[in-house]
C-alpha positions as CSV (number, residue, x, y, z in Angstrom):
1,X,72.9,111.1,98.4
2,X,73.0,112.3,94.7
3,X,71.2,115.4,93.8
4,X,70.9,116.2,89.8
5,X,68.9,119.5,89.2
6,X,68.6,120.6,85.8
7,X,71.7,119.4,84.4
8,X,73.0,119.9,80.7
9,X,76.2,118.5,79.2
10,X,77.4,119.9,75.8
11,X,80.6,120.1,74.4
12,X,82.5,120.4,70.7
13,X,83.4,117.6,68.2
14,X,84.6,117.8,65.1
15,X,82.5,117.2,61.9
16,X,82.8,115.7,58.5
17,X,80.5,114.3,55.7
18,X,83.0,113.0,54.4
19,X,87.0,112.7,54.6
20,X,88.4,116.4,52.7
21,X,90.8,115.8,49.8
22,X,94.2,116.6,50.3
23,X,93.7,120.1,48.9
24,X,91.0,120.9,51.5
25,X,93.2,119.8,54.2
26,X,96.2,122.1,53.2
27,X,93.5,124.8,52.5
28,X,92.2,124.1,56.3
29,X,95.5,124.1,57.4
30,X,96.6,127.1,56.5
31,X,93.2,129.0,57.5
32,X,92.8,127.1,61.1
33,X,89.3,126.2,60.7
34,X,88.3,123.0,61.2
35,X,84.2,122.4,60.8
36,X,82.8,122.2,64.8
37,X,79.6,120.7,66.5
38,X,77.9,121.2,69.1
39,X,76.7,118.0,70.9
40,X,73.8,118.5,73.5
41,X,74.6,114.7,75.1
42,X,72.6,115.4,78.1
43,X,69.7,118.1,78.2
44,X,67.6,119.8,81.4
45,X,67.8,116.1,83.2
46,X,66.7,116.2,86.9
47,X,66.3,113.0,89.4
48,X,67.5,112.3,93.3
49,X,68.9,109.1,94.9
50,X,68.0,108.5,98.2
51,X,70.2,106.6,101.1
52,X,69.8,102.5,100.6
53,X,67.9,103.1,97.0
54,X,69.3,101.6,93.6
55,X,68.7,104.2,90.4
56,X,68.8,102.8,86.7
57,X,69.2,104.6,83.3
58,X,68.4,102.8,80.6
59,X,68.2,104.0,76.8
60,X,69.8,103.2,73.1
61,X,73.5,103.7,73.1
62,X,74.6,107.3,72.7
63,X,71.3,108.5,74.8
64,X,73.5,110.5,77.0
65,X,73.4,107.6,79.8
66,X,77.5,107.0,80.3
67,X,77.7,110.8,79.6
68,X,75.8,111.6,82.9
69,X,77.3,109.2,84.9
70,X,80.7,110.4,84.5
71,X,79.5,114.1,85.5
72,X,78.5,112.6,89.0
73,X,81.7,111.1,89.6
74,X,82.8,114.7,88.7
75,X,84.7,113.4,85.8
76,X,82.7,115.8,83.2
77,X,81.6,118.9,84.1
78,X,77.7,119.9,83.8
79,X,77.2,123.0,81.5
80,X,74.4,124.0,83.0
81,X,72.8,122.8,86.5
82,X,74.1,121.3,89.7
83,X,75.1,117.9,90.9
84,X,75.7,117.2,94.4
85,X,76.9,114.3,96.1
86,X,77.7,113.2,99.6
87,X,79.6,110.3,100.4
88,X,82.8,108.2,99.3
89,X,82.3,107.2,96.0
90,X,83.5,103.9,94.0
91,X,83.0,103.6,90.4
92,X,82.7,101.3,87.4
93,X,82.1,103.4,84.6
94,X,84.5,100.6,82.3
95,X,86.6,97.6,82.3
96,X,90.3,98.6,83.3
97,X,90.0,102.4,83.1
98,X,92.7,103.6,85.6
99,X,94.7,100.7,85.6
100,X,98.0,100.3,85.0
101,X,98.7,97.6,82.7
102,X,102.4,97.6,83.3
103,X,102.5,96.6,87.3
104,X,100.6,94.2,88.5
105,X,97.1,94.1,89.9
106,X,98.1,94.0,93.5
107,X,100.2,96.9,92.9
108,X,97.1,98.7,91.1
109,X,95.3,97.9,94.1
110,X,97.0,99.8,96.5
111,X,97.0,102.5,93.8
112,X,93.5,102.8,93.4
113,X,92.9,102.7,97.1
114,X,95.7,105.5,97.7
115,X,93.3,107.6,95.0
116,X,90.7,107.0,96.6
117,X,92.2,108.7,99.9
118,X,92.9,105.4,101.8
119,X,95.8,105.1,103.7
120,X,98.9,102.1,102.7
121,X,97.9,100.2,105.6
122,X,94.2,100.7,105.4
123,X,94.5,99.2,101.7
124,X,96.5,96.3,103.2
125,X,94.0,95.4,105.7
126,X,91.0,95.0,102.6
127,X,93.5,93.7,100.6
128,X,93.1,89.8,101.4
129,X,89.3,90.5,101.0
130,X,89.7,92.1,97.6
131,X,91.9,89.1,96.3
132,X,89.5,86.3,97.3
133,X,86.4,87.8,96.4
134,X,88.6,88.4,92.5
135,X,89.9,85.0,92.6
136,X,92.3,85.7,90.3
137,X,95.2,83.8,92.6
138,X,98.9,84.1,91.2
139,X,97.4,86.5,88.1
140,X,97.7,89.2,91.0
141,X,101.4,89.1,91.3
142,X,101.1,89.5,87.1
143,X,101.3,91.9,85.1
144,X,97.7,93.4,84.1
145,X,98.4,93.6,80.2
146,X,98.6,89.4,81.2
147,X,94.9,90.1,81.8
148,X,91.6,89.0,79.9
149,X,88.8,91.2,80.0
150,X,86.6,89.1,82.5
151,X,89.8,89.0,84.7
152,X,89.7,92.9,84.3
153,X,86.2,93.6,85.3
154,X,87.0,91.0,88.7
155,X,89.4,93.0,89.8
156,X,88.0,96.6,88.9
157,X,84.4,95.1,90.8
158,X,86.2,93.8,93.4
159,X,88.2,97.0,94.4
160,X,85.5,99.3,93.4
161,X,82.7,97.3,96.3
162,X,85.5,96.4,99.3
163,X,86.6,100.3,99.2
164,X,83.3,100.6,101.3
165,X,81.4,103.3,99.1
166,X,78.8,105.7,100.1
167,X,78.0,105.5,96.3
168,X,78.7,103.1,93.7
169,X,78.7,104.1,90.2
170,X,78.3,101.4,87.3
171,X,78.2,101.9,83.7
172,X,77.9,98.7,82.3
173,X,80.3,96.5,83.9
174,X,79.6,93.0,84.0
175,X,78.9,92.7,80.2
176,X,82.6,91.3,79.9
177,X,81.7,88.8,82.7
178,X,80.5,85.1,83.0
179,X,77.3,83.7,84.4
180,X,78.7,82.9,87.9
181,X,80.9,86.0,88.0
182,X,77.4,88.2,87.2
183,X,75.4,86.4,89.6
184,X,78.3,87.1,92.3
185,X,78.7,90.9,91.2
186,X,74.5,91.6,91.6
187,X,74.6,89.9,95.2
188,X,77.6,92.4,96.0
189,X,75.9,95.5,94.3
190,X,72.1,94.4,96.4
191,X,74.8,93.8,99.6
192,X,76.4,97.4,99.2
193,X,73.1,99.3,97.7
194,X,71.2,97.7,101.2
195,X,74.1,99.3,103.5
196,X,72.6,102.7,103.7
197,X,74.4,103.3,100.2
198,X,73.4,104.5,97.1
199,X,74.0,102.9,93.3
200,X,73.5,104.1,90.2
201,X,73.4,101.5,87.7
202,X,73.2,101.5,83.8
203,X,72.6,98.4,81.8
204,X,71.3,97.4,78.3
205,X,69.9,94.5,80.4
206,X,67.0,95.4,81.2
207,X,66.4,92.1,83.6
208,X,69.0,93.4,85.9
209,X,67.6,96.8,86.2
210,X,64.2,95.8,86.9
211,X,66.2,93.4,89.6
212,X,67.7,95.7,91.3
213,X,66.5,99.0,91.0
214,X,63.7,101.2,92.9
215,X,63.9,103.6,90.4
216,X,64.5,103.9,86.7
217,X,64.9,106.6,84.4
218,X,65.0,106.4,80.7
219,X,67.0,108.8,78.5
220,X,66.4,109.6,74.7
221,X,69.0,111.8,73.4
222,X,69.6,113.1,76.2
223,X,66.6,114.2,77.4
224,X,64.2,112.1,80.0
225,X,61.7,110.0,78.5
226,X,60.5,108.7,81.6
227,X,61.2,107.6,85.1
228,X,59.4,106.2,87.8
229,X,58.1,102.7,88.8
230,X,60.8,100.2,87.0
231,X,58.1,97.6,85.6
232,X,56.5,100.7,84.3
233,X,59.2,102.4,82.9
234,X,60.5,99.0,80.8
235,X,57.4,98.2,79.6
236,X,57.3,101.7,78.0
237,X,60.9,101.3,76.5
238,X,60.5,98.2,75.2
239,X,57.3,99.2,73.3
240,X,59.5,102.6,72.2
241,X,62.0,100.1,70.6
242,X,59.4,97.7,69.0
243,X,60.9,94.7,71.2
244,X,59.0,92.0,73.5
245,X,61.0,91.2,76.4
246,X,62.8,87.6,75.8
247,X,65.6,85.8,77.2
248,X,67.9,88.3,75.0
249,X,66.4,91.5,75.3
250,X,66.4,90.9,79.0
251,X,70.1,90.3,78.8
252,X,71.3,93.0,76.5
253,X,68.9,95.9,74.3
């Protein structure tokens, strides 16, 4: 259902040592230049995911992990390579992003199931679902700048998993929740990975992604370090990192 064949992502940031002096920055100014670098975020990285199977990506933060995900929901185009995908998707790739925190969250509801090509009545029909599995009550009829973060990632989860996706895409979206509300989210995750689905899931917790995943891959500056068994492929990362897996490195390396 996802198909990554040799896929690089690099793109152009700008660089300083250190902040320039005033002078510098007229001097810049009036020249145009400004100093540029070239990040290689993801390099050569190639892996399938196969109908009903549960793929994790695990690394040190800037290891290229979010970077990729975002190219298979075909928000960042790959410089080099191919990724295909077949399927509706649903994605979690952060807390709130394409909300609108000025209308409420029933009203971002219906808007993120009309951008996700769902008819107005379709979205009405899941609707009651999508509030009772949130149980966020009156806060729905709120505005969602009223909204904490944990209330965020209920309602981003529960629209994201009641859309009915082929795919589901999740880049690190329960950190901002409870206990019971992780516990809750993994069951829905198994429940939608098990329907002849597919996930993609990246998580510093690495007790999750052995969990739930079939397969895991581990990225190191962009590049793939590993992947295969998941017990296998932890083991290895937590040797890498010079850690031995506890109740806290389980939760969150």
């Amino acid at each position: 259902m996802i198909s990554v064949r040799d896929v690089s992502i690099t793109y152009k940031t700008t660089f300083e040592k250190a902040p320039p002096s005033f002078r510098k920055s007229v001097v810049r100014m009036g020249r145009g230049s400004r100093n540029i670098r070239l990040v290689e975020a993801v390099r050569n990285v190639s892996f399938e995911v196969y109908p009903g199977q549960t793929l994790g990506l695990i690394g040190r933060n800037g290891a290229g992990k979010s970077t990729l995900v975002r190219a298979i929901a075909g928000i960042l185009p790959p410089t080099k390579g191919e990724i295909e995908t077949r399927g509706r998707m649903g994605t979690l790739l952060a807390l709130g992003v394409g909300f609108n925190r000025e209308i409420s969250g029933r009203d971002n509801v219906i808007l993120g199931g009309l951008a996700n090509g769902y008819t107005r009545d379709e979205i009405e029909a899941k609707y009651q679902e999508i509030a009772d599995w949130s149980e966020l009550g009156d806060f729905l009829e709120m505005p969602m700048r009223t909204y904490s973060s944990g209330m965020f990632g209920r309602l981003a989860f529960s629209v994201a998993v009641h859309l009915d996706p082929d795919i589901l895409l999740v880049d690190e979206a329960l950190s901002a929740g409870d206990a019971a509300f992780r516990e809750k989210a993994q069951a829905k995750m198994e429940n939608v990975a098990k329907n002849a689905g597919a996930m993609v899931l990246v998580s510093h917790g690495l007790g999750i992604v052995r969990e739930m995943c079939d397969y895991v891959v581990w990225l190191e500056q962009g590049e793939v370090m590993m992947a295969g068994d998941p017990t296998d492929v932890i083991i290895a990362y937590e040797e890498n990192q010079g850690v031995t897996e506890t109740t806290i490195t389980r939760e969150d390396i």
